[in-house]
C-alpha positions in Angstrom: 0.0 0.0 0.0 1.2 3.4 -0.7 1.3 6.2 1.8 1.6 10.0 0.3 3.8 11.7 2.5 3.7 15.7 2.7 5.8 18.4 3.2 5.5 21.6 5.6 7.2 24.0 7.7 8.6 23.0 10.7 6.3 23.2 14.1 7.3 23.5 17.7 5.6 20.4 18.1 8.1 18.6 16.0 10.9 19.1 18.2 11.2 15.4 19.9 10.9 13.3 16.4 13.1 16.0 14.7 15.5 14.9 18.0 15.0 11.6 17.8 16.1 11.4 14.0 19.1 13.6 14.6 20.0 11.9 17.3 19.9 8.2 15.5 22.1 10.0 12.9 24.5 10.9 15.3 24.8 7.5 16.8 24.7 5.8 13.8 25.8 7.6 10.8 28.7 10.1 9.9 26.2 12.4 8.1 26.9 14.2 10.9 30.2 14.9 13.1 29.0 15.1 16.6 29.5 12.4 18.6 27.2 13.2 21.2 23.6 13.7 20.6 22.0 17.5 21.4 19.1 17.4 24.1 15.9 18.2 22.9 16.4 22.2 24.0 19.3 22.5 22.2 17.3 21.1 19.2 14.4 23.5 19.7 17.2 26.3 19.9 18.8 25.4 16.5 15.5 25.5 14.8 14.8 28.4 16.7 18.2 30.1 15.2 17.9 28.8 11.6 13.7 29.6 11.3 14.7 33.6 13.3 16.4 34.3 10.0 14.0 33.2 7.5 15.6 29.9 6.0 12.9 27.7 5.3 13.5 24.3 7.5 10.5 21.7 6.2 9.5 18.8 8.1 8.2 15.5 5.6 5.2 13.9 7.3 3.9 10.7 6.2 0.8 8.6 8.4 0.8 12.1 11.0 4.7 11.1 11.6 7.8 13.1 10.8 9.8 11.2 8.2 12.4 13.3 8.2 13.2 17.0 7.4 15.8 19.2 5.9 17.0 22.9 6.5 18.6 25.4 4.5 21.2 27.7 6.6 24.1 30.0 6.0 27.2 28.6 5.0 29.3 31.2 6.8 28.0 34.1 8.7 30.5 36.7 6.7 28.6 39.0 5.1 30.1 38.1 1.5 28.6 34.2 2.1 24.9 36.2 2.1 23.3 34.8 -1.4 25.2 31.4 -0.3 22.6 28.4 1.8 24.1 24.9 2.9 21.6 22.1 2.9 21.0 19.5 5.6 18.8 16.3 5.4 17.6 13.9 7.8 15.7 11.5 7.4 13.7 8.4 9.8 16.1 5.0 9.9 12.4 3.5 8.8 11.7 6.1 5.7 15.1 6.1 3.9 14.9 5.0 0.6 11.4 5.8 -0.1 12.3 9.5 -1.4 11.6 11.1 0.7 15.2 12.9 0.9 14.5 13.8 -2.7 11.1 15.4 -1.9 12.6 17.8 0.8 15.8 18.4 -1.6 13.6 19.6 -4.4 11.1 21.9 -2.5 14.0 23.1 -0.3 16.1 24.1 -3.8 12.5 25.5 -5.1 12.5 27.5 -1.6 15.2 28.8 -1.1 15.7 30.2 -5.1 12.2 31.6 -4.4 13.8 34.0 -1.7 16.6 34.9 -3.6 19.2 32.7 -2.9 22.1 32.1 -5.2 24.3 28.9 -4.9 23.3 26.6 -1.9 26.4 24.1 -1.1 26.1 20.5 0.6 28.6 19.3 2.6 28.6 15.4 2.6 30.2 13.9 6.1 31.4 10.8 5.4 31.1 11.3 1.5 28.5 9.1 1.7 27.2 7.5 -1.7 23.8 7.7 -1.0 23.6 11.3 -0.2 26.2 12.4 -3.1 23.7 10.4 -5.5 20.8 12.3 -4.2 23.0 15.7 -4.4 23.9 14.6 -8.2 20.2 13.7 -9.0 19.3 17.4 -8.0 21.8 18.6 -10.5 24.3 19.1 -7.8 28.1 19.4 -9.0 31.2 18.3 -6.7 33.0 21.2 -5.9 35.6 19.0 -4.4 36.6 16.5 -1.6 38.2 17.3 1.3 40.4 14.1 3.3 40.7 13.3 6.5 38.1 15.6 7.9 36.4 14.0 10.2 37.1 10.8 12.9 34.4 8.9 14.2 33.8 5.2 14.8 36.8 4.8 14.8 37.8 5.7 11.3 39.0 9.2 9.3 35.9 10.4 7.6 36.1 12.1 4.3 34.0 15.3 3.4 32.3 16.0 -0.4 31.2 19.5 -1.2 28.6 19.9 -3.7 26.9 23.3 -5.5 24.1 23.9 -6.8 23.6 27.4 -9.1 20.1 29.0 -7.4 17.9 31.1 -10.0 20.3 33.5 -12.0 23.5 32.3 -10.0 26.3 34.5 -10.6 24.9 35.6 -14.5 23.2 38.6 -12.7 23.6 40.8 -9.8 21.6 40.1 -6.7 19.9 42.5 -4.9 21.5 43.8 -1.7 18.7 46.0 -0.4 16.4 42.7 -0.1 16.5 39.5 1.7 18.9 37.6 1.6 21.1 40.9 0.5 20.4 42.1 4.4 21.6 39.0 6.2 24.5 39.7 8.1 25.4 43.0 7.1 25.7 44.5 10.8 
């Protein structure tokens, strides 16, 4: 049987399955490079900090369950890095495979290029296949590998950079008087 599974922004009330999928993906995978698991506040807070500047962070609900979500968020916090987003995506042990990664990937491309973003960049810990095929399906280029970056489980951990060109890219000025031009600018 097939379940639809729907996409929305993030709610408060989301907080403990978005915790409980980030903190399987900690213990488990190298997608990420903690090593030890943030409580559910600290959760709450990094939503809270990501959703306080306008990135879009969408949660993928399938049955009334959170399947997993993804977030855009700045790369740097330099003023220069304004029109630039990184992407993260996390999705249920139970749900992986199904595509859902690729439903958040595309609406969170189609999101972020709506506000006027420019490049967004994924940074692959682990340079795991899967992800990097779901990066490359989206259009995604490498923009290069970095060695050695990370160590967990016992084991150095490679990291793969990918870029995506938002909207006009670089063929066209952005413009600096409206979001995402006023990010950062102090």
């Amino acid at each position: 049987m097939q379940h639809t599974t729907s996409l929305r922004p993030v709610r408060d009330d989301d907080v403990p399955a978005i915790h409980a999928i980030y903190e399987e993906s900690v213990m488990n995978g190298v997608a990420t490079y903690e090593i030890v698991p943030p409580g559910i506040g600290e959760m709450a807070a990094r939503i809270e900090a990501v959703t306080a500047n306008r990135y879009p962070w969408l949660v993928a609900e399938c049955e009334g369950k959170v399947a997993g979500y993804a977030y855009a968020s700045a790369f740097r916090t330099r003023a220069a890095y304004r029109y630039l987003v990184e992407d993260s995506i996390y999705i249920a042990p139970n749900m992986r495979g199904r595509g859902v990664g690729r439903l958040l990937l595309d609406r969170l491309i189609e999101d972020c290029r709506q506000l006027g973003f420019r490049q967004m960049v994924a940074v692959i810990g682990g340079a795991h296949p899967a992800s990097i095929g779901l990066h490359r399906a989206a259009n995604f280029v490498s923009a290069g590998r970095m060695v050695g970056t990370g160590y967990k489980f016992g084991r150095w951990l490679d990291t793969e950079i990918m870029q995506l060109a938002l909207g006009e890219g670089v063929e066209t000025l952005p413009r600096d008087e409206a979001y995402p031009g006023t990010l950062y600018r102090g």
